[in-house]
C-alpha positions in Angstrom: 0.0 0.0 0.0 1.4 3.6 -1.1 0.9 6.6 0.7 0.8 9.7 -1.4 0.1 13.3 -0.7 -3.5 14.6 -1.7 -3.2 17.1 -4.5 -3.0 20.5 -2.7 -6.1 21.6 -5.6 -8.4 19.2 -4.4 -8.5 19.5 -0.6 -9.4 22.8 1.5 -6.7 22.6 4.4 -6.1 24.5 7.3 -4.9 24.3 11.3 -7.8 25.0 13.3 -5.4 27.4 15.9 -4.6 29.2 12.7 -8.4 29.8 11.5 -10.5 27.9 8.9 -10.9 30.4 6.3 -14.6 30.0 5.5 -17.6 31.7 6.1 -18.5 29.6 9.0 -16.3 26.8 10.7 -16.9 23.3 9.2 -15.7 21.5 12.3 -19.6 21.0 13.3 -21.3 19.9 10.3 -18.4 17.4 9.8 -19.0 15.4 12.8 -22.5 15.7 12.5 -25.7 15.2 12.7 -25.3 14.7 15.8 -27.8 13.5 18.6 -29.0 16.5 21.1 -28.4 16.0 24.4 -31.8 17.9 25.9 -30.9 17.4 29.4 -33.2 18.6 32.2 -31.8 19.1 35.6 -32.8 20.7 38.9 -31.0 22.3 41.7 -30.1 21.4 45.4 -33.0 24.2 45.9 -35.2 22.6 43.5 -35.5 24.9 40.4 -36.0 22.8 37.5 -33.6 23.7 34.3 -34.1 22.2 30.9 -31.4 23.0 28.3 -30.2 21.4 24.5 -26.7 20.6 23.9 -25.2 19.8 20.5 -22.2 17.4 21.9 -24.1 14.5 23.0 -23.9 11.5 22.7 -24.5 7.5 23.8 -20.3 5.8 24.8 -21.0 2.6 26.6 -23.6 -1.0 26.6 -23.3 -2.3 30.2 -23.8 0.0 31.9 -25.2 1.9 29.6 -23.3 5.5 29.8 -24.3 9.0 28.1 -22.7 12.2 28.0 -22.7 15.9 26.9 -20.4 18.4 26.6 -21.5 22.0 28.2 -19.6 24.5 26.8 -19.4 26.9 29.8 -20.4 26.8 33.2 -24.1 26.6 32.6 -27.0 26.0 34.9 -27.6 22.7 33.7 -23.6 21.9 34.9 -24.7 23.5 37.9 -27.6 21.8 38.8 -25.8 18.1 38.5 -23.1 19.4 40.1 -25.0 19.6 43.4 -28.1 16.8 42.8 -26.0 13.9 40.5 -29.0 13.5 38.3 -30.4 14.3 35.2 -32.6 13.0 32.2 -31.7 12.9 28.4 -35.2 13.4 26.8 -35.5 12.8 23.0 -35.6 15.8 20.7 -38.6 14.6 18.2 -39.8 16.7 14.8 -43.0 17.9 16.5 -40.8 19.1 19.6 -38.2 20.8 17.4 -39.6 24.6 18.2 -40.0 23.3 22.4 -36.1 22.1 21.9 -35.3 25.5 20.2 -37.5 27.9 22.7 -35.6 26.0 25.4 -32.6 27.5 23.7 -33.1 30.8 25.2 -30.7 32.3 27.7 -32.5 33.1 30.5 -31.9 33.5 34.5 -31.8 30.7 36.4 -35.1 31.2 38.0 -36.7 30.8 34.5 -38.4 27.4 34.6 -38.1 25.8 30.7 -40.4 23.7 30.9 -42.6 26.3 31.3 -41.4 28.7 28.7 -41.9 26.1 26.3 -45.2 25.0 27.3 -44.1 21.4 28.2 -44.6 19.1 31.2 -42.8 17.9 33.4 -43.5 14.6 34.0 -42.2 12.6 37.9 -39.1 10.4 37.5 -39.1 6.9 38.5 -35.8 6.9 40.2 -34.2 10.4 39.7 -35.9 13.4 41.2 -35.2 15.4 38.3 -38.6 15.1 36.3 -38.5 14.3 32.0 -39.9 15.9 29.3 -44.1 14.3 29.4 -44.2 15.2 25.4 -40.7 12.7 24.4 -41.5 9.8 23.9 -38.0 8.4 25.2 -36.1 9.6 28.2 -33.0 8.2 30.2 -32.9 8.9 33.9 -28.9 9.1 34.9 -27.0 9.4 38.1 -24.2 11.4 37.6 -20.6 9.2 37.2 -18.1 12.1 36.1 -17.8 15.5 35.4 -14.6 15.9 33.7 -12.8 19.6 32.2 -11.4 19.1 28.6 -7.8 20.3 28.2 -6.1 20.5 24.7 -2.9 18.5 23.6 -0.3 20.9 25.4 -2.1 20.1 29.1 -4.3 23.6 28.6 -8.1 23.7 30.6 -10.5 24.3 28.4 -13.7 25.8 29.7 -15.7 23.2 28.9 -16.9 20.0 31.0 -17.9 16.8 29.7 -20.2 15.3 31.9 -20.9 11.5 31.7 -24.2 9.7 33.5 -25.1 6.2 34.1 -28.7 5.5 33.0 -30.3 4.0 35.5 -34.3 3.8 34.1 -35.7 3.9 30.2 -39.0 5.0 29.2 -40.1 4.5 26.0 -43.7 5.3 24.5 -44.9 1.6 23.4 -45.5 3.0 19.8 -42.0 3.1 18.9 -41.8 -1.0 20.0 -42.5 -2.6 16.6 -42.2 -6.4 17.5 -40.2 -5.0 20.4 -37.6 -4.0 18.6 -37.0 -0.2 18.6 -38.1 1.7 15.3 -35.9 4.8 15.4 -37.1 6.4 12.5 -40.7 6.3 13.8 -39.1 8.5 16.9 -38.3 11.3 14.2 -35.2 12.4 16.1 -33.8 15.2 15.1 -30.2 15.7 14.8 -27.6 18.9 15.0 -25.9 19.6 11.9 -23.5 22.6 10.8 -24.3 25.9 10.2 -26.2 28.9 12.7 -29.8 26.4 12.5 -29.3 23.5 10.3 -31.0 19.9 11.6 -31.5 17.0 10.1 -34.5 14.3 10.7 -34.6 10.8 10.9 -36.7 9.1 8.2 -37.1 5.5 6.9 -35.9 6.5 3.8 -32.3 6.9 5.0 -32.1 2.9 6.5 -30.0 0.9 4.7 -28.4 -2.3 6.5 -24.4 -3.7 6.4 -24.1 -7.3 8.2 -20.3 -7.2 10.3 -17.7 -8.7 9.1 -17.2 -12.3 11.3 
């Protein structure tokens, strides 16, 4: 096998530290769509928060471990900060405008779920309640919060916080045969750009068996 350099015509390169060069920075709609983490959360206090975030994503089976990035010190970081809980509700098509009214930076006292006219439905195990309207939701207890740094050892202000799901509900529609049908969910996804999403749809299935 021969490695050869890609022709310098044909490729758009560039060092992220040194700027990308384009009207808006690709790195996001290249690792994308992406799942959003719309994680609700409450205080020690009890104010309820319920917040999307665009780095999210599922990293282990047994036990079954989530995760999202929050780019800041946000209320949501907060809130599991000082409870170790939260729930990961599904972002669906007909909830996109809930998702992106929950978007709003408001105080702390601002209950979400009431902004966006959704309801908050009691927890099995968690206190933190989930989104009534999703029809999928993970209860977690918090297992890490951990600060990115970049490759010379520098914090980054951004925390990537990881949860153990500890209880599943899932509306019994979306159990064809009991098997899960995802594109009957409608997720929607994050993509690139200032608004861009993508949906789920059967249309985009296609199936590859492993190699053994």
């Amino acid at each position: 096998m021969f490695m050869t350099s890609a022709d310098s015509d044909d490729f758009h390169s560039y060092r992220p530290g040194q700027g990308h060069g384009l009207p808006h920075d690709p790195f996001n709609a290249i690792v994308g769509p992406r799942p959003i983490g719309w994680i609700s959360s409450a205080s020690a206090a009890g104010q309820i928060n319920l917040a999307p975030y665009s780095f999210f994503n599922a990293f282990n089976y047994t036990p079954p471990l989530i995760g999202f990035a929050s780019l800041g010190e946000k209320d949501t970081l907060r809130n599991i900060r000082e409870t170790g809980e939260f729930v990961w509700n599904l972002v669906t098509r007909p909830l996109a405008d809930a998702m992106n009214t929950t978007c709003a930076h408001v105080p702390p006292e601002v209950n979400e779920f009431e902004l966006a006219g959704l309801t908050a439905a009691s927890s099995q195990i968690v206190k933190v309640p989930r989104v009534a309207e999703s029809p999928v939701a993970f209860e977690c207890k918090l297992t890490q919060i951990i600060q990115l740094q970049a490759a010379d050892g520098a914090l980054v202000p951004t925390w990537l916080t990881l949860g153990e799901v500890v209880a599943v509900h899932i509306a019994k529609r979306l159990l064809v045969d009991g098997i899960y049908d995802t594109a009957a969910a409608q997720p929607v996804l994050r993509a690139g750009g200032a608004g861009d999403y993508f949906e789920i749809t059967p249309a985009q299935l296609f199936r590859m068996k492993r190699p053994r």
